[in-house]
C-alpha positions, 0 to 999 in steps of 0.5 A: 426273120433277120438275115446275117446283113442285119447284124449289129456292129459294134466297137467296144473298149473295156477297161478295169472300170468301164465299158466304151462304147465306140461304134454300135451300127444297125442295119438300116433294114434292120432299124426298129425291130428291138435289135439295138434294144436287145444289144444294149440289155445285153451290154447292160447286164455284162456291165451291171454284172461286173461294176462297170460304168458304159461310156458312149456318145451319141453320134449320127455318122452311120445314119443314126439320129444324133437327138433320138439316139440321146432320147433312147439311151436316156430311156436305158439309164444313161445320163448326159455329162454335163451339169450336176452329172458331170464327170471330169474324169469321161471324156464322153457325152453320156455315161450309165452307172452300174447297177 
């Protein structure tokens, strides 16, 4: 059972046409339990439903590991900003279209 420590934390700006994910923060005792999966579905579904692309960049400031965060997003439909997928108009790393 999680306690209320192990909840996630998070700092999201929405705009007409994106969500930005500033700071989402797992509990370390709370890491690898599908807690950060199920936000991230959530977050997901609030954005497909409403057309919107999320923005984030990975970062391993709250003790995240910066490869394995761009690996988990990838899994969950984000693309990196760059290359062919480059959108001059985000200033973050990774983007994910709506659904």
């Amino acid at each position: 059972m999680m306690s209320a420590s192990d909840d996630i934390k998070s700092a999201i700006r929405e705009s007409e046409g994106a969500i930005t994910l500033n700071k989402v923060i797992t509990p370390e005792s709370a890491r690898g339990k599908g807690l950060g999966t199920k936000f991230m579905k959530g977050l997901i579904g609030r954005a497909d439903q409403s057309g919107k692309r999320i923005e984030l960049t990975p970062s391993a400031d709250f003790g995240g590991n910066k490869n394995r965060l761009v690996k988990f997003y990838k899994g969950l439909g984000f693309v990196e900003n760059k290359g062919k997928n480059k959108d001059y108009e985000i200033s973050e790393s990774m983007y994910r279209l709506p659904e």
